[in-house]
C-alpha positions, -999 to +999 in steps of 0.1 A: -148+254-518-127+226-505-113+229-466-078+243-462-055+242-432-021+268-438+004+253-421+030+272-398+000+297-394-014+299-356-040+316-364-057+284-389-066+267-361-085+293-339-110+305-367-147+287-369-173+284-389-172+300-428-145+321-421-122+289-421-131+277-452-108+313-466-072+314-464-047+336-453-019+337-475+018+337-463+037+367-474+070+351-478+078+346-509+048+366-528+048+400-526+031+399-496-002+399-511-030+382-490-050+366-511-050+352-542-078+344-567-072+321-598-092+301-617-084+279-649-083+304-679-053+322-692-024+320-665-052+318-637-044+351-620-082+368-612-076+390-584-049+401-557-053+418-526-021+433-512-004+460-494+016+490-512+053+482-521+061+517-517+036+526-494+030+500-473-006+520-453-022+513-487-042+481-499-049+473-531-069+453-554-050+441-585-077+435-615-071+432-649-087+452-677-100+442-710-064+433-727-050+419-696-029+443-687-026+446-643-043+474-629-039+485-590-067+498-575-064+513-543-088+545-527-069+584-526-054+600-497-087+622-492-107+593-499-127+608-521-118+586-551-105+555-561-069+555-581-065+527-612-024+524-618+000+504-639+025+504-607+021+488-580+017+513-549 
C-alpha cells in the first residue's frame, strides 16, 4: 500500500507507524462514508464503511451480494443480530 497524506486533515500528521499508511476519508462530498475500498473490476466499488443517513448512531458496512446489488449491513438495536438492507440506514 502506497503512503498517503489527506490534506486539510490535522489529524494525518499526528498518526505513526501502520496506522498512517490508512486513510481517513473526508466526508464532504460522499455520503460521509469513511472509508472506501475499490479495486479494478466492475465500477471498483468493494466495500464502504459509513454512518446511518437516517440514523446517524449506526455504522454500516456496505457489501455487495452475488448480482451486485448494495447491501447495508449494520448490527440490531438489541445487538443480538446483524441486519442486511437494500436502504441505506
Amino acid at each position: 500500500m502506497a503512503f498517503t497524506v489527506v490534506e486539510n486533515d490535522p489529524t494525518a500528521r499526528r498518526i505513526t507507524s501502520a496506522a498512517r499508511h490508512g486513510k481517513k476519508e473526508m466526508t464532504g462530498g460522499n455520503n460521509g462514508d469513511q472509508e472506501v475500498f475499490t479495486d479494478d473490476f466492475g465500477d471498483g466499488l468493494v466495500a464502504i464503511v459509513g454512518r446511518g443517513e437516517t440514523d446517524r448512531n449506526i455504522t454500516f458496512v456496505l457489501l455487495r451480494n452475488t448480482n451486485g446489488d448494495e447491501c447495508y449491513v449494520y448490527p440490531n438495536a438489541a445487538c443480538t443480530g446483524i441486519i442486511v438492507s437494500a436502504t441505506r440506514p
